[in-house]
LOKOL-264804 format. One record per residue (C-alpha): z negated, y, x; residue in one letter. Coordinates in steps of 0.2 Angstrom, whole numbers. Layout:
BEGIN
<node Z="Z" Y="Y" X="X" rovex="a"/>
...
! end
This chain:
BEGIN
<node Z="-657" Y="-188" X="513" rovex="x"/>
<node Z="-645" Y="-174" X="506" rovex="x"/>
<node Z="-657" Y="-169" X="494" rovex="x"/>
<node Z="-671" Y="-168" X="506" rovex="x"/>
<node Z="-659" Y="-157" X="518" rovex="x"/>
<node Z="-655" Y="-146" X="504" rovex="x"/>
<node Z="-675" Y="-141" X="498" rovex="x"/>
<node Z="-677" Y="-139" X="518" rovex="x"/>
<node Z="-664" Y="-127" X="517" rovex="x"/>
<node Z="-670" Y="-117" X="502" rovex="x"/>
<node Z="-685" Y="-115" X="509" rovex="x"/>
<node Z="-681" Y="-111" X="524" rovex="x"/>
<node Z="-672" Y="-97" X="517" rovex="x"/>
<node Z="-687" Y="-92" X="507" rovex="x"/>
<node Z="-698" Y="-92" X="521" rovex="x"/>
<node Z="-687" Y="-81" X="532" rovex="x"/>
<node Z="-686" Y="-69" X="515" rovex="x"/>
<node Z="-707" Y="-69" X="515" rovex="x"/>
<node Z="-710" Y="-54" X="531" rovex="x"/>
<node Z="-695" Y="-44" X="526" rovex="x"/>
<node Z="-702" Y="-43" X="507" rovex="x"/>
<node Z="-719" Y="-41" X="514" rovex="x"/>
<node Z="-714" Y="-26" X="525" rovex="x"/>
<node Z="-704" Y="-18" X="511" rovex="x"/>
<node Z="-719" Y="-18" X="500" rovex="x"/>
<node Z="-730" Y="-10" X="515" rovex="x"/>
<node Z="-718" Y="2" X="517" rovex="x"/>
<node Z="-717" Y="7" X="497" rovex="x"/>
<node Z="-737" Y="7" X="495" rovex="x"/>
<node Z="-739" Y="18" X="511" rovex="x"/>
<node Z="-724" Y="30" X="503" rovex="x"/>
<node Z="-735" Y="33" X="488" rovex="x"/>
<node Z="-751" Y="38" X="499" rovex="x"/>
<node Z="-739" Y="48" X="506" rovex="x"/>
<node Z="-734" Y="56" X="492" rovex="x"/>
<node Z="-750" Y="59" X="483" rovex="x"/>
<node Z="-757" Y="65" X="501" rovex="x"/>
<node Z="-741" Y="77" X="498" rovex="x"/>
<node Z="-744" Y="82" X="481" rovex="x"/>
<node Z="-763" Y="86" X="486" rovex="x"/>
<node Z="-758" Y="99" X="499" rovex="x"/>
<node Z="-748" Y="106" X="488" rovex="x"/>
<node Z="-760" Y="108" X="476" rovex="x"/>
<node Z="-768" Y="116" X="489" rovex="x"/>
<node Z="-758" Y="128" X="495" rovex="x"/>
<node Z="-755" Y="137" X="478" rovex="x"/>
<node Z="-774" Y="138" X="478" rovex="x"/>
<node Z="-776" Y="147" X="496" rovex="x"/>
<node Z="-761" Y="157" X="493" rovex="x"/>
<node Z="-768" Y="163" X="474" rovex="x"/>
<node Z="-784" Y="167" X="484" rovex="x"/>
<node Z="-775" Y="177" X="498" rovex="x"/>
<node Z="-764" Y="186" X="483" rovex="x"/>
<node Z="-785" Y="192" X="476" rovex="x"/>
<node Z="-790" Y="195" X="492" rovex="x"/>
<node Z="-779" Y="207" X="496" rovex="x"/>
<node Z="-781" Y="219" X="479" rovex="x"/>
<node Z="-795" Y="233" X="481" rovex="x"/>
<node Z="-808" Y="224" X="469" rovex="x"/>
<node Z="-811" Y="210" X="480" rovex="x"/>
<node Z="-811" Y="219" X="495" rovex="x"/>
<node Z="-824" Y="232" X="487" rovex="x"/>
<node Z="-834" Y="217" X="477" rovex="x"/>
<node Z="-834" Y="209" X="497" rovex="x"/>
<node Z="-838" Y="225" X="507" rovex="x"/>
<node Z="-853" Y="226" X="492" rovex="x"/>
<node Z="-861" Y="207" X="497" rovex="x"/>
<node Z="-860" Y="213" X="516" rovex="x"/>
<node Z="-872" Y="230" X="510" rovex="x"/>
<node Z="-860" Y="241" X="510" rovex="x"/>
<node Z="-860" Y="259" X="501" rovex="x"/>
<node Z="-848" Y="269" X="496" rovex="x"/>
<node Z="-851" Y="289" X="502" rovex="x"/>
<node Z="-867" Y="296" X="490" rovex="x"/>
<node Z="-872" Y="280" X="484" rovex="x"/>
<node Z="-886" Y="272" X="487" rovex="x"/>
<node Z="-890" Y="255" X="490" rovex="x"/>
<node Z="-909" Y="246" X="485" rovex="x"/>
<node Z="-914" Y="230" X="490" rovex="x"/>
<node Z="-923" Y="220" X="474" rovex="x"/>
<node Z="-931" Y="208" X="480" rovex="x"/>
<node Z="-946" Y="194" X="472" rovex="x"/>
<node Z="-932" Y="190" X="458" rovex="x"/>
<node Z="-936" Y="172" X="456" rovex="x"/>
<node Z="-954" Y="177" X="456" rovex="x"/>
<node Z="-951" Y="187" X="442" rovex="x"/>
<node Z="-941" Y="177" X="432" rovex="x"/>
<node Z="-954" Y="163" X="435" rovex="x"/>
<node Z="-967" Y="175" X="427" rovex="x"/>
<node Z="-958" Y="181" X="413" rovex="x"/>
<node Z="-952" Y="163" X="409" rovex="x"/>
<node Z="-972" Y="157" X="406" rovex="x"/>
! end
């Protein structure tokens, strides 16, 4: 009968060990999203502000003002169009 107690005992402990164990390991696979989720924005981050650092030089601002049809005084802007036509044509 003594026996029997004791394996009632030992896993009775082990069951009450089964939830905090469980828990711990949710805890530490959510941590690791967590941290990946973490080192992605920061990833990020270097990206965006490496792309404000160019998009404050004159080059981009020039290069930008240029896709928007913008001219600097005396020059003068001319719209090619029927590229892709043209390329077509010259590729048969």
């Amino acid at each position: 009968m003594l026996r029997w107690f004791g394996i009632a005992v030992l896993c009775g402990i082990a069951f009450a060990y089964i939830h905090p164990i469980r828990s711990y390991q949710d805890a530490k696979s959510k941590v690791e999203q967590r941290e990946t989720q973490v080192a992605a924005l920061i990833e990020k981050r270097k990206k965006l502000e490496h792309e404000l650092e160019l998009a404050t030089t004159d080059m981009f601002i020039e290069r930008e003002a240029r896709t928007h049809g913008l001219v600097r005084q005396g020059e003068i802007l001319f719209l090619v169009q029927g590229i892709e036509r043209w390329k077509r044509d010259q590729q048969r």
